[in-house]
BAZARO-497868 format. One record per residue (C-alpha): x, y, z; residue in one letter. Coordinates in steps of 0.5 Angstrom, whole numbers, plus 500, padded with zeros to 3 digits. Each point is the difference from the previous one (the first is absolute). Last residue first. Layout:
// residues N
XYZa/...
//
This chain:
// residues 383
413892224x/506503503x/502508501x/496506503x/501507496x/503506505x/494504504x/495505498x/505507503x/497506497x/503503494x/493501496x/496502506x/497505495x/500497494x/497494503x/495504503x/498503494x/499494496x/496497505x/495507499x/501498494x/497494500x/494503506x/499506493x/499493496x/494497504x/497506501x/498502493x/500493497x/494499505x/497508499x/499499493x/500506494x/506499496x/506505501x/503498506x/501494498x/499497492x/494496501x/501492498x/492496497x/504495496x/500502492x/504496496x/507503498x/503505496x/494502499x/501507501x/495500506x/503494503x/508502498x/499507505x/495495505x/505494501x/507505499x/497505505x/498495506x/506495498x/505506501x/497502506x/500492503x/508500498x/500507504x/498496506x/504493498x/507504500x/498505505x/500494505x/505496498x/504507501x/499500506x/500494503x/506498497x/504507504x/505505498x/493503496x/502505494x/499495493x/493497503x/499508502x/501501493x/496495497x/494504504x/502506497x/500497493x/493498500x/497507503x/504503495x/497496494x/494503502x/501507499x/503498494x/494497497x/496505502x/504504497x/500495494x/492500499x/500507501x/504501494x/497495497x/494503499x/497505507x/492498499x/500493496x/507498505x/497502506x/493495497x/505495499x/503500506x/494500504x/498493497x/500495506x/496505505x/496507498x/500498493x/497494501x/497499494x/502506493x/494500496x/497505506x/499506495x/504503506x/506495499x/499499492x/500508498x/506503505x/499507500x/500500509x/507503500x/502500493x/500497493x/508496501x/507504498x/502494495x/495497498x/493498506x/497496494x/504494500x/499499507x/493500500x/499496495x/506495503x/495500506x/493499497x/504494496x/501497507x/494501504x/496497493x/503494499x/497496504x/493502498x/499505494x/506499497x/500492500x/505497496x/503508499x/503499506x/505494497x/505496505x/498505505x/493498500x/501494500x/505500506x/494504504x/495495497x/504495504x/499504506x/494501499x/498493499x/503498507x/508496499x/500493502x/502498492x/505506500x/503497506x/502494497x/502503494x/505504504x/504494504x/505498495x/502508500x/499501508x/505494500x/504503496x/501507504x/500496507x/506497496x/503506498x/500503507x/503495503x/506501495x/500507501x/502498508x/498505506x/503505500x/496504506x/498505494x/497494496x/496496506x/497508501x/499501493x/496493499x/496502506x/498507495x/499494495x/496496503x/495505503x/500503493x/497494498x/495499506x/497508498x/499497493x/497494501x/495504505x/494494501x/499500506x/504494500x/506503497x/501504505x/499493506x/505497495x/505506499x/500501507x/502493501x/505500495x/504505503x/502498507x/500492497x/507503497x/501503506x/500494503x/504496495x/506504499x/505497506x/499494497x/502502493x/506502504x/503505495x/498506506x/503496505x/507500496x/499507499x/499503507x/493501502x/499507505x/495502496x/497495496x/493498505x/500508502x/499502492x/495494499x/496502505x/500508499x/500498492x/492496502x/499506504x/499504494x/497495495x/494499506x/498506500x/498500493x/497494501x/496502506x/495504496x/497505505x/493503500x/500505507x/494503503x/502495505x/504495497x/497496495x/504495495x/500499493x/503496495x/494495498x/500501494x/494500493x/500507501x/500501506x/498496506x/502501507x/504495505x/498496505x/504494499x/505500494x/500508503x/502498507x/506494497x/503506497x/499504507x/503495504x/506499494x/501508501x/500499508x/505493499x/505505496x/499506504x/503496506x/505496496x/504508499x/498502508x/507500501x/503503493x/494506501x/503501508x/508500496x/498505495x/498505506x/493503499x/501508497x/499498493x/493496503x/497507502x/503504493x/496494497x/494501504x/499507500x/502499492x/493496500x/496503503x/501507495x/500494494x/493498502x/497507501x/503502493x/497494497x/494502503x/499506497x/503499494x/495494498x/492501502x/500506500x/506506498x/497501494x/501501493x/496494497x/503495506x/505497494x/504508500x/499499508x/502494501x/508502493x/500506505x/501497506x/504495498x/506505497x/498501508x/502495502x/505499496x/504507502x/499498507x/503494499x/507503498x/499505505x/500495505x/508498496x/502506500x/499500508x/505494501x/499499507x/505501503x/498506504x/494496503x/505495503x/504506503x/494502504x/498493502x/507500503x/503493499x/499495504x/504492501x/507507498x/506496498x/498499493x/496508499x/506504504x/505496495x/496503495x/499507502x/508500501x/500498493x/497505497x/
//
């Protein structure tokens, strides 16, 4: 083992076999088991059939494990390289959608490519952690407590969040902060600073309440009291705790569900696949599920903890806090913990956007796994 790591710090090229053989082949395992945990819970919400959700959701998550084992094998150094790169090509595509995106549901969110409908937001979270992850890897201590120092990342932040908040996706431009957040934390940045973006963020709350759209603030209206409107605002969240409550134990069965195939359930393909695994298999599905995922996370905070370089454990800080933030926004939305906000649970949920973009994040996970020993340089020093 520790001859294999020498020969991976010394060696600019690594054999593309001994690479593929240190890709953690549990951990693809992992994914598998939850796409096919949603493959089951599409073609439950298809009426029992493989179209219109499972099939696709199949071929999509076949595509995507080719390019994450694809960008498994890419040298971590060549990903770090071309870090500012992706980022401006994520903000070209941002700006894109504000200019010529497709409208749905009230937003403008969406991009085509080809046959493809993109969401450049999604996209955006992961090269936003590869930006910020190349920014802070070789800063020493003393240059990371420079506030000066912190100015550009900060403004690499903020501004996807602002173009994100446009279209309008408050909560995908609040998860873009809070992933950059975990970044800026990982690279040990101050806790005190931290506390005064916290303060500021409370003072300003009541104005950015005052510019919110209206269904956004029916949104946190309805949090506060669903029964206030229970057949408009409300009716997606009491729908769900119904559908939770009537899964019990053990759940009614495969394809027994009442709400979801009575259609009381909404967007039991997309945001609210949970619930409908939790009304079929019970709590006991909903925790296996639960479980599964709860893996995928620690994974991710494990390559943090395993990588002997910065870039690379910043990385795997930011994409497993982007999962994490994924299942606690959609898990906490349909139990209404929190409001509802629109966030699919990856690899279960039917959408191709989060589909993709979170499979090329762990691709980059992946390779920082892979390439954990190689040689990134020492910390840089001054202001």
């Amino acid at each position: 083992m520790k001859f294999e790591r020498r020969l991976l710090m010394r060696t600019p090229d690594t054999g593309v076999l001994q690479k593929f053989w240190r890709v953690p082949w549990v951990f693809v395992l992992l994914l598998c088991a939850l796409a096919g945990v949603g493959y089951v819970a599409l073609y439950s919400a298809g009426g029992g059939a493989p179209e219109p959700y499972a099939a696709r959701h199949a071929v999509r998550f076949g595509f995507g494990l080719v390019l994450m084992l694809s960008i498994a094998l890419v040298d971590i150094r060549l990903i770090q390289r071309f870090a500012w790169v992706g980022y401006v090509f994520g903000i070209g595509l941002l700006v894109l959608v504000a200019m010529h995106g497709q409208v749905g549901k009230g937003a403008q969110r969406w991009i085509d490519i080809g046959p493809v409908q993109v969401q450049p937001s999604e996209l955006m979270k992961i090269l936003l952690v590869v930006a910020l992850a190349s920014w802070f890897h070789k800063a020493s201590w003393e240059r990371i407590g420079n506030p000066l120092f912190l100015i550009p990342p900060v403004v690499a932040v903020l501004v996807p969040a602002a173009l994100i908040f446009k279209q309008p996706n408050l909560g995908n431009a609040l998860i873009t902060v809070m992933i950059g957040g975990a970044v800026f934390f990982a690279a040990g940045v101050r806790l005190w600073k931290f506390a005064l973006v916290v303060g500021g963020a409370a003072l300003a709350a009541p104005v950015v309440y005052d510019h919110l759209h209206d269904y956004q603030r029916a949104r946190i209206t309805t949090f506060l009291d669903p029964e206030s409107d229970p057949l408009g605002a409300g009716y997606n969240i009491i729908q769900s705790k119904i559908a939770l409550g009537s899964g019990g134990f053990w759940g009614k069965g495969f394809l027994q569900g009442t709400q979801g195939h009575l259609n009381f359930l909404p967007e039991k393909q997309t945001d609210f696949i949970f619930t409908m695994i939790a009304e079929e298999f019970g709590l006991v599905g909903a925790l296996t599920v639960l479980g599964l995922l709860a893996g995928v996370i620690a994974f991710g905070f494990l390559v943090a903890l395993r990588s002997r370089h910065q870039f690379g454990r910043l990385i795997a800080v930011g994409l497993a806090t982007n999962y994490f933030l994924y299942v606690f926004v959609n898990v906490a939305m349909v139990t209404g913990t929190i409001p509802v906000g629109g966030v699919p649970l990856p690899l279960i949920s039917h959408g191709g956007s989060a589909m993709l973009t979170v499979m090329v994040g762990f691709g980059i996970l992946l390779s920082a796994h892979v390439h954990r020993d190689a040689e990134m340089g020492a910390a840089r020093d001054g202001p």
